[in-house]
C-alpha positions as a printed Julia matrix, in Angstrom:
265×3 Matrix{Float64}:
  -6.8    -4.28   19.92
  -9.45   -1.41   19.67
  -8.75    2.15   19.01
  -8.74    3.31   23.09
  -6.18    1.08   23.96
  -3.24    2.3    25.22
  -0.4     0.24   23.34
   2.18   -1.66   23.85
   4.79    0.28   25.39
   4.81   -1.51   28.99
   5.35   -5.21   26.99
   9.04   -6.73   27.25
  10.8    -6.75   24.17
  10.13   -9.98   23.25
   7.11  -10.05   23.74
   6.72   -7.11   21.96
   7.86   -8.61   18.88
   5.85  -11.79   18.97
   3.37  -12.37   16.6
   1.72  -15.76   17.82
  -0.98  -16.32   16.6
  -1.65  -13.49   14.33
  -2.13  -14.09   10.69
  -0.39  -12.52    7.62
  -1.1   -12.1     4.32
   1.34  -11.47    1.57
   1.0   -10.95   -2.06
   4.0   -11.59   -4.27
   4.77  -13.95   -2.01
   6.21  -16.66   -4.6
   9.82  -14.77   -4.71
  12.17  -12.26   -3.97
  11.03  -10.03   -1.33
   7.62  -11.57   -0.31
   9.48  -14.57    0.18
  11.74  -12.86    1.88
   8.8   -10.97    4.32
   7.23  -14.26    4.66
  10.17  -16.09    6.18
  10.24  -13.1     8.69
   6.62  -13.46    9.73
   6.59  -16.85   10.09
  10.0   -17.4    12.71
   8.2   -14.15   14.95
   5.21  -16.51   15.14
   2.57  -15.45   12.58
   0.28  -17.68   10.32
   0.48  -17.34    6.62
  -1.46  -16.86    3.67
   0.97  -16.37    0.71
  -0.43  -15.27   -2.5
   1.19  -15.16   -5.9
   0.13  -15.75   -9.54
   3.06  -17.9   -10.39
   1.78  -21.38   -8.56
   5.27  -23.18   -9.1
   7.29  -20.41   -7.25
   4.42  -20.07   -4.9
   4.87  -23.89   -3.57
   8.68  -23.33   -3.24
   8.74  -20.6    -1.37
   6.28  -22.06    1.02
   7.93  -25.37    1.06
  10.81  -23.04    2.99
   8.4   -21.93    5.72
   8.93  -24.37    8.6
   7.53  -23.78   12.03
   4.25  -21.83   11.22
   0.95  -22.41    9.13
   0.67  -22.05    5.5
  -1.91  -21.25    3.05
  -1.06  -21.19   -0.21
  -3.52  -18.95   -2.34
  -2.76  -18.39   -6.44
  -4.3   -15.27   -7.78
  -3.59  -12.46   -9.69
  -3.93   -9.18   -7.95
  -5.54   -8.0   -10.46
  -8.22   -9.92  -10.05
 -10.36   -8.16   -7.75
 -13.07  -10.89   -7.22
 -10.25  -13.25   -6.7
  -8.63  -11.17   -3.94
 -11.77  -10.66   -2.33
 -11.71  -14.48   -2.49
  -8.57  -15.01   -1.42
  -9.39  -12.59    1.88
 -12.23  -14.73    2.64
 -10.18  -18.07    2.29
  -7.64  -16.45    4.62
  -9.92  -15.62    7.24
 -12.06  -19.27    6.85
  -8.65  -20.52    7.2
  -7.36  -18.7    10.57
 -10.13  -17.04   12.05
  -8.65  -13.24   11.42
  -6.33  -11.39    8.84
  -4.31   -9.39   10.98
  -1.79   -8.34    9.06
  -2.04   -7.37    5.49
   1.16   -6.88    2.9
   0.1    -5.95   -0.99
   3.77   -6.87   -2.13
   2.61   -8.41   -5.98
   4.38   -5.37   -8.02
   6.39   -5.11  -11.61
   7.86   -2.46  -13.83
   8.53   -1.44  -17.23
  10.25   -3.76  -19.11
  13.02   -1.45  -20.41
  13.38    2.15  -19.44
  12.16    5.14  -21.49
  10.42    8.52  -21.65
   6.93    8.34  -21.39
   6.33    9.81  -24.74
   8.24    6.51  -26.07
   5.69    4.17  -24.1
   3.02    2.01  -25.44
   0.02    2.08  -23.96
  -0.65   -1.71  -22.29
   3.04   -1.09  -20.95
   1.56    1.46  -19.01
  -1.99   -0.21  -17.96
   0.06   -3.07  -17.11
   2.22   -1.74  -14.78
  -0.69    0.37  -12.58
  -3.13   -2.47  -12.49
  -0.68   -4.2   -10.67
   1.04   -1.64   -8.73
  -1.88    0.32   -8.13
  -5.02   -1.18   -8.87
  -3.62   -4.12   -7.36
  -2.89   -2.57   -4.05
  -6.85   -1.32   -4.15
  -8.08   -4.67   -4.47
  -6.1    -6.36   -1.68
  -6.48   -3.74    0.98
  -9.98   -2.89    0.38
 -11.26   -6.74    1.33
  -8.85   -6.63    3.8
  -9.6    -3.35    5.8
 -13.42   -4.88    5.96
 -12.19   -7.74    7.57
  -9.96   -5.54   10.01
 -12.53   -2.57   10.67
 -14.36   -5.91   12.14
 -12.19   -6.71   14.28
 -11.7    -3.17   15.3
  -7.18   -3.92   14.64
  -4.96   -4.78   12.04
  -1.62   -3.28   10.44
  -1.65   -2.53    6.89
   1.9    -2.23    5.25
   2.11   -0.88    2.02
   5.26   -1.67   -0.07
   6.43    1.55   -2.18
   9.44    2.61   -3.34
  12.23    5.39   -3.15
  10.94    6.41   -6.82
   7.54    7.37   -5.43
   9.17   10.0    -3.41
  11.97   11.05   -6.11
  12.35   10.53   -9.57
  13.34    7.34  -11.04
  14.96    9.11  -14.31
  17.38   10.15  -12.22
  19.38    6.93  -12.86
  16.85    5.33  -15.45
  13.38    6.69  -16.44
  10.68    4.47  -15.79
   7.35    6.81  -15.96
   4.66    4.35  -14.81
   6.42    2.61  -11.96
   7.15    6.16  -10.54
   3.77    7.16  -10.71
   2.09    4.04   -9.23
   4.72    4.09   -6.67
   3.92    7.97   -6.13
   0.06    6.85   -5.57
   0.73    4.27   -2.79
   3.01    6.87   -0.66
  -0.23    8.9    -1.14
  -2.65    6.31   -0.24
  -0.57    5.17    2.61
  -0.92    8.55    4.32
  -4.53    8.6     3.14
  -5.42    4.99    4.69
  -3.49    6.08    7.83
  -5.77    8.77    8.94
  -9.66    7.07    7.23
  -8.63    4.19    9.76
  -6.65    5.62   12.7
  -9.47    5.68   14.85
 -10.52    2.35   14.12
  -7.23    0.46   15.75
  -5.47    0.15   12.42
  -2.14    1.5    11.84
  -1.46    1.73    7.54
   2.93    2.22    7.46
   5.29    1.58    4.19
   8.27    0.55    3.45
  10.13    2.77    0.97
  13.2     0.06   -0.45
  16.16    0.83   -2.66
  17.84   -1.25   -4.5
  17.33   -5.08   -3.44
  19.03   -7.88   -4.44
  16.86  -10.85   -5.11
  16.66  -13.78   -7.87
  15.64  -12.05  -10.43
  17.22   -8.68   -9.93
  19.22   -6.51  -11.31
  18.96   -8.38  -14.56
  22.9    -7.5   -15.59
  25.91   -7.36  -13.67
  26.16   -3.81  -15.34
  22.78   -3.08  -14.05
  23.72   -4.21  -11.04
  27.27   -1.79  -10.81
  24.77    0.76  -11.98
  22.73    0.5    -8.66
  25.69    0.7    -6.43
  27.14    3.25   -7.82
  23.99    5.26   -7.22
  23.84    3.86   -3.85
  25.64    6.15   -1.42
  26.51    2.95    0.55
  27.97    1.88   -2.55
  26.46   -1.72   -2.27
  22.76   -3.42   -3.15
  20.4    -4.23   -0.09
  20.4    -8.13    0.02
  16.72   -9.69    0.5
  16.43  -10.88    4.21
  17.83   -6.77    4.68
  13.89   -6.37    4.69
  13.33   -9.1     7.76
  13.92   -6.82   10.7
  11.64   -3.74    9.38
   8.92   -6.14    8.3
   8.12   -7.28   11.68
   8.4    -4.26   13.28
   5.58   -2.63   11.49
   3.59   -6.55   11.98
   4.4    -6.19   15.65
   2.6    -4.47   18.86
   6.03   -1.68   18.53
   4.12    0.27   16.07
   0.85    0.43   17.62
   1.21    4.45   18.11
   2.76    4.72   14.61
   0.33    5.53   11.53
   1.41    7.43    7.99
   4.97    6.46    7.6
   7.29    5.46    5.29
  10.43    3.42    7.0
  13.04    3.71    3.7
  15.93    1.33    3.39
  17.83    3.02    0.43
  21.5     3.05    1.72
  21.17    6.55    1.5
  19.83    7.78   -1.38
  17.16    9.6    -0.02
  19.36   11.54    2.51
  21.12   13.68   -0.95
């Protein structure tokens, strides 16, 4: 697709949502949510190149992946040679990278006011959220500028929009987070011309393997929650394809949040 095309509006549904033939990748693919996104991809047709530092939780998660092609790539995101590597490999691999999903994030260890924070708790956190997210998409929109299409979806969170201290303060998260709602819109309007559409997704709380670490944590969440429950993981299928797929072809500088609510206050 090249910027004067008109969309798909006049596609059936189905066919709307199909994404034979296109390929994905996905960083923090090894667990929890990119597994999760990757699982989504793959039954609406896509090829896969999953990326994670963690090679053990990397071959399970593609192990699950039945009915499409996988590519297994381990790499830290902060790497940026190896990401521009990894890009490469991807495209070698299946001929285009059509979709693009810099997933790989972490946060503080504990909570606390920034004043209380070392300072490699801090670079740690923003080279992956941030720095991270720079050295994925930048390989990445080369490829797709190319190819004149591509859909970048950026993965923030509901503490880039508000603050995170309102249930626990956690200084450096919020800020990365704050940058990719910033670069999203940014990214959205350097490549809208160019037939690439740059969206987010804003979660909440999710429910994955490793998270919340406490059932008290957990109670914590869902009380905060105006739902009054946690998201569970494959809650993030149905808006992961829809910003992969030909439906958001006239949609550029979004954030789609799935907070249970918390956003609305």
């Amino acid at each position: 697709m090249t910027g004067d095309t008109h969309g798909a509006g006049a596609l059936p549904l189905p066919r709307m949502f199909d994404l034979t033939g296109k390929t994905a990748l996905i960083t923090g693919a090894g667990q929890g949510l990119g597994a999760e996104m990757a699982a989504a991809l793959a039954e609406a047709g896509a090829h896969l190149a999953l990326l994670d530092r963690d090679e053990a939780t990397l071959a399970e998660t593609a192990a699950t992946i039945s009915g499409a092609e996988v590519l297994p790539l381990t790499a830290d995101v902060t790497d940026a040679a190896a990401m521009e590597a990894a890009v490469a490999q991807t495209v070698a691999r299946f001929g285009t990278l059509d979709i693009v999903i810099p997933n790989a994030g972490i946060s503080e260890a504990q909570p606390g006011r920034l004043h209380e924070m070392p300072r490699e708790d801090w670079d740690r956190v923003t080279a992956v959220n941030l720095d991270g997210v720079y050295n994925t998409v930048r390989p990445a929109l080369g490829q797709m500028v190319s190819q004149g299409s591509g859909k970048v979806i950026m993965i923030g969170s509901m503490f880039g929009i508000v603050a995170a201290a309102g249930i626990f303060p956690r200084p450096a998260y919020a800020a990365a987070k704050g940058a990719v709602v910033s670069l999203t819109r940014e990214l959205a309007l350097e490549y809208a011309s160019l037939g690439i559409q740059v969206n987010a997704i804003i979660p909440g709380f999710f429910r994955t393997k490793t998270r919340p670490r406490s059932p008290e944590h957990a109670q914590q969440m869902a009380d905060y929650t105006p739902m009054g429950r946690l998201a569970e993981a494959a809650e993030i299928r149905g808006t992961v394809v829809y910003l992969a797929s030909s439906a958001t072809d006239y949609m550029t500088g979004n954030m789609l949040v799935i907070d249970g609510g918390i956003l609305a206050r």
